[in-house]
N, C-alpha and C positions, 0 to 999 in steps of 0.2 A: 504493500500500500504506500500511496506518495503522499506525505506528508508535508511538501513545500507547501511554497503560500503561493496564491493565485494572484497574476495582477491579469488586469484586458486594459485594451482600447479600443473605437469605434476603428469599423473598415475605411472609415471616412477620413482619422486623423490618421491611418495606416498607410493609406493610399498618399496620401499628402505628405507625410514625411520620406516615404521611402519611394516615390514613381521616380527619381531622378536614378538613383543607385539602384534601384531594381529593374530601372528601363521597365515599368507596368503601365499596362493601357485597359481601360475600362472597358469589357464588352456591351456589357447594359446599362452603360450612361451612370447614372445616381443607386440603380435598385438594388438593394441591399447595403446599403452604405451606412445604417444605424443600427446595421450586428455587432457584438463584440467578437474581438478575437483574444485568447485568452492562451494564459503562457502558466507551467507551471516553472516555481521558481528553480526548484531541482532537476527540471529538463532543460537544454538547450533547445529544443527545436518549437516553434507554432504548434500552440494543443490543438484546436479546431480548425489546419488550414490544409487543405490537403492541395500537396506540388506534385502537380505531375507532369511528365517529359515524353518522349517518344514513346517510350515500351507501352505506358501508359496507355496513348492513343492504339497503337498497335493491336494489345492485348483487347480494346473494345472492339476498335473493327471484326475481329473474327468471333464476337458474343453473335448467337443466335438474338433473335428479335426479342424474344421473352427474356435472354439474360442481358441483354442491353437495357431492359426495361426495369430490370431485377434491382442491376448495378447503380441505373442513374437513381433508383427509388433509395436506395441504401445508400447512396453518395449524397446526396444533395437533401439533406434533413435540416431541421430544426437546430441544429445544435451546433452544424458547419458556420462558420463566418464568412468564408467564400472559399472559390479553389482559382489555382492559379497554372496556367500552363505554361511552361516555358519552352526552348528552342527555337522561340519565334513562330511554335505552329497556330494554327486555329482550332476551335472548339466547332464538334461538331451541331448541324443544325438542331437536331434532338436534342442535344445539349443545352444550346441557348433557350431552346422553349421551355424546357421544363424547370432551365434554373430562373426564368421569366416567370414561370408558374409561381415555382416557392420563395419568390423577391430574393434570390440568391444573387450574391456579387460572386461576377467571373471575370479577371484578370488575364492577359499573355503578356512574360518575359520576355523580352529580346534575348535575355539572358540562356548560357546553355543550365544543362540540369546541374552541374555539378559546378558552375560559378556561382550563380544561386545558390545552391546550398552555402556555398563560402561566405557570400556577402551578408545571407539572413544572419549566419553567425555573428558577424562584426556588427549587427543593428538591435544587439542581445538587449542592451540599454533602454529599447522603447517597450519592453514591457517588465521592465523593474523599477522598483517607485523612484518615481521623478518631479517629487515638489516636496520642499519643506522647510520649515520655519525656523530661523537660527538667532538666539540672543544677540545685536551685533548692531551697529549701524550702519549705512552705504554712501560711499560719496564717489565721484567721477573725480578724481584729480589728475590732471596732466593727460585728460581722455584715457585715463586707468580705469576699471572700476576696482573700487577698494572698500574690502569689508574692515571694519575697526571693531575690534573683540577686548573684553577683556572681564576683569570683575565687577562686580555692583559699585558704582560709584569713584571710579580710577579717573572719572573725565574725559570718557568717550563723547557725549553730548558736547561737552566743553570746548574740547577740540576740533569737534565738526563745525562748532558754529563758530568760530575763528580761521577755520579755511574757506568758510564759507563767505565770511568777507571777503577774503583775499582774491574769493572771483572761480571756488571751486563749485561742483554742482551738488546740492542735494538730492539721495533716492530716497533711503529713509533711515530711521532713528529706532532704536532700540532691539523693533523683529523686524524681520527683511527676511520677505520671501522669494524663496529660489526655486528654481525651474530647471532641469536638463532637457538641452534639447539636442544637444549628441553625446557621443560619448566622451565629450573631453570640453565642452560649451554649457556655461552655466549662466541665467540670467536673473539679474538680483531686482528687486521691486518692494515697495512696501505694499502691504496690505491695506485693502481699499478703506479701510475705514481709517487709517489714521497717516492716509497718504498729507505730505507738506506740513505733518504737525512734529515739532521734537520738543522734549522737555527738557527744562534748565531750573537745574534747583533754586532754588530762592526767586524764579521769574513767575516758574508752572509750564501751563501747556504756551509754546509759540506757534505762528505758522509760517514759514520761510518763506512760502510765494509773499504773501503780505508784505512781510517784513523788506525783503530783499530780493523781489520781482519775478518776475517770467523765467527771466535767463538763469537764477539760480535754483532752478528746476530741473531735473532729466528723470523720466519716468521710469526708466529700466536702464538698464546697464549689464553688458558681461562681466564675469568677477575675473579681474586678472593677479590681485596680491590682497592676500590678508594681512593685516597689521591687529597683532595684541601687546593691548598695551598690560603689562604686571609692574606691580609693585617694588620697589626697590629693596632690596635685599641686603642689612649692608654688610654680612658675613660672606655674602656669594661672589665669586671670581667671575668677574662677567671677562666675556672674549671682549680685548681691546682693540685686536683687527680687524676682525669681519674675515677669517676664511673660510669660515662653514654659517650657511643658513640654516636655522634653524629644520626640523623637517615639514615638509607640506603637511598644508590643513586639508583633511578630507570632506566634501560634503557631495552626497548623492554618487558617492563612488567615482570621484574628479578630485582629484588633487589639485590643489592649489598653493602656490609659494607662500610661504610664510616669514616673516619680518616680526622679531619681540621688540619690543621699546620699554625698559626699563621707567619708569614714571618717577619722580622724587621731586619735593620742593625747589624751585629754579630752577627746571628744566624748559623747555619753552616746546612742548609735546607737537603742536602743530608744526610749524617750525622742522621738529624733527622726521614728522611725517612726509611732509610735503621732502624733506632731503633723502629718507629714504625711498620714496615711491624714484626719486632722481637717480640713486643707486640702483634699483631692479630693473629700469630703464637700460640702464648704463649696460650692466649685467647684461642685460639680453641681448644689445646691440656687440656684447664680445669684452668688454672693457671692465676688470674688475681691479679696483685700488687698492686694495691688499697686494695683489700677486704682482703689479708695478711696483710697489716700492720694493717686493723682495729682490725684485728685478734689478731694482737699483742699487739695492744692497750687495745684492751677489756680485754687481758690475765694479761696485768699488772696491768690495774686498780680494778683489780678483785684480785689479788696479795697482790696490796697495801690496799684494803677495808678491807682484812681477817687482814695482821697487825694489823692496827687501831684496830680492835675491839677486839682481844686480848689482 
């Protein structure tokens, strides 16, 4: 007995996220596009979608009349979400009518049988849960999007709304809800009821468009670096170079880069945000200022070793 857990989607958002990479084309227009298709979580493959390839076709052609009749009766139930042929061939005309009958969605791949198989693999994502709510705030800085994490009251609010002067964007404050929409794209948003509002201790509730207009608005954003802020420590040896990032922050099974920022009285937290999201930047374009100055180090004491020895 399978014990996973079940997710589905509609044929409709199926068809939509995957007719580019599965090269699919609709037979019957819209009919059947409000079935679910449904995954179990400890299977890899489509529970109710049944793929089939040439042998497929093949093996109906040579059914008698009655077991043609047999097989589309047993193939094309209630409980299917659609079927999908691939190699580029067509669905027979009996086919189309009787999955016209039972509002069945019927697909052809351009795809062969066994790239399809490959690709459904890699599109595992669209039926494992993909939205969830994470304690954190959202802002776009430097066209980043940037989740800000940390504990109750460290001056994540604080900080947001001191970059948000500066001319950064707000998504939202406190929960920020997240969406996967590939296997490696995640999209941050506040929740609709308390979109443009964040709170600031001793103020209450504010609203950013109000406050600070149109432009310091952006309604979603992909998440490209988490930043947590924690508490200063003052027994802890913090790295004074930066040559290891901390480890990715995980959410919906994406990883994302991760940045700590130490917090303590006279630090100036925005400030330090806004220079590390300039770091990760930097990082990604190839450039990292730790392994330069070793660079430099190495070049002088290599400098000074050649003196000496002459």
């Amino acid at each position: 007995m399978d014990n996973g857990k079940k997710f589905s989607l509609q044929v409709k958002e199926f068809y939509q996220k995957t007719k580019e990479s599965l090269k699919l084309r609709p037979v019957l227009k819209r009919i059947g596009f409000s079935r679910e298709i449904t995954k179990i979580s400890s299977q890899k493959v489509l529970a109710n979608v049944p793929i089939w390839g040439i042998k497929k076709i093949q093996d109906y052609k040579r059914f008698s009349s009655k077991e043609k009749k047999e097989f589309l009766m047993k193939q094309f139930t209630s409980e299917i979400a659609c079927v999908i042929l691939t190699d580029g061939l067509s669905f027979l005309p009996e086919m189309e009518a009787e999955a016209r009958k039972n509002s069945l969605s019927l697909f052809i791949s351009g795809l062969s049988k066994k790239i399809f198989g490959e690709e459904i693999k890699k599109l595992d994502w669209l039926l494992s849960p993909c939205q969830a709510i994470i304690s954190g705030g959202l802002l776009q800085i430097f066209d980043l999007g940037v989740l800000i994490i940390g504990d109750s009251g460290i001056g994540k609010s604080e900080s947001a709304l001191e970059l948000i002067s500066r001319g950064c964007r707000f998504v939202a404050d406190d929960m920020t809800h997240f969406e996967r929409t590939t296997t490696t794209r995640l999209i941050g948003k506040a929740p609709s009821f308390s979109r443009h509002f964040m709170e600031i201790r001793g103020l209450g509730i504010i609203n950013i468009k109000e406050i600070f207009g149109d432009k310091s608005i952006c309604r979603r954003t992909d998440i490209d670096l988490v930043i947590r802020l924690k508490k200063w420590e003052q027994e802890k040896d913090y790295d004074r170079i930066g040559l290891k990032f901390p480890d990715d922050y995980e959410i919906l099974g994406v990883k994302i880069p991760q940045i700590n920022i130490p917090v303590a009285p006279g630090r100036n937290i925005a400030t330090l945000i806004e220079v590390a999201c300039k770091v990760f930047m930097l990082k990604e374009k190839g450039y990292h200022a730790p392994k330069e100055l070793i660079k430099r180090l190495d070049r002088a004491l290599s400098l000074q070793g050649s003196g000496e020895e002459r």
